[in-house]
N, C-alpha and C positions, 0 to 999 in steps of 0.2 A: 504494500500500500504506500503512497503516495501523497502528500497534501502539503498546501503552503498558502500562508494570511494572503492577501490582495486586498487592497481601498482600492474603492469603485472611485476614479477618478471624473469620470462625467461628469458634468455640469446637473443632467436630464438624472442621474441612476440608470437603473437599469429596467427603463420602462419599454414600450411594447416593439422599437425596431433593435435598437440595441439587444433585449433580450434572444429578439428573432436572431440575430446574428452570430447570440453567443452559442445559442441552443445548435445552431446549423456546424459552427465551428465545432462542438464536444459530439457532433453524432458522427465524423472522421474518424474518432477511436474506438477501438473495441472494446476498453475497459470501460467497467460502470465507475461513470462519474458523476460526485454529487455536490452540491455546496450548501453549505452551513453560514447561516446567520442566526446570531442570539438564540443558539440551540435549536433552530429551526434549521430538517436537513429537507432536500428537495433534490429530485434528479435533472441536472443538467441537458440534457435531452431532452426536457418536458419542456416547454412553452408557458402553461400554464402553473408549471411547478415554479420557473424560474421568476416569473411575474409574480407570483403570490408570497415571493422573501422581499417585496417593495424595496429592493437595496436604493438607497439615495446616494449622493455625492458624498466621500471619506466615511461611509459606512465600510467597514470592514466585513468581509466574508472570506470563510475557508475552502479552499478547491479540493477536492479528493477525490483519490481514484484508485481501484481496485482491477489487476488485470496486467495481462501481457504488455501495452502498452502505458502503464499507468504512470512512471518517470517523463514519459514526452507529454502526456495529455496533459497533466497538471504545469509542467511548464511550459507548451504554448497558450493552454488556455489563462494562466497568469498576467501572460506579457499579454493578450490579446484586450483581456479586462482591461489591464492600463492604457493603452492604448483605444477602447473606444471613447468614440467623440460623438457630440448629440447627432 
């Protein structure tokens, strides 16, 4: 297993095009990956999962991942977090 903190750097969070993009990015890996906000865990892949952690701007969430792939998944989809823009 795999995981590492990331702030949601966006201005927006992580609302409905940015989540679209992170969800389309973590469904590239085979391992399941999920992310954790204030003990709330959600799958990455979901759409709806990833929406319903409302991350805002310098909300902190954890990337994790379980799986053959799960050292690359959590660190593209880190640098990816940081890197979106509204």
């Amino acid at each position: 297993m795999a995981k590492k903190k990331v702030t949601i750097s966006n201005p927006s969070g992580l609302h409905a095009r940015p989540a679209a993009l992170l969800v389309k990015e973590a469904g590239k890996f085979k391992s399941t990956v999920k992310l954790v906000k204030n003990e709330k865990e959600v799958d990455a892949k979901s759409l709806l999962g990833v929406m319903s952690l409302a991350a805002k701007q310098n909300d902190e969430i954890i990337v994790r991942a379980e799986g053959e792939d799960a050292e690359e998944a959590v660190s593209h989809l880190t640098t990816f977090i940081e890197q979106l823009k509204a």
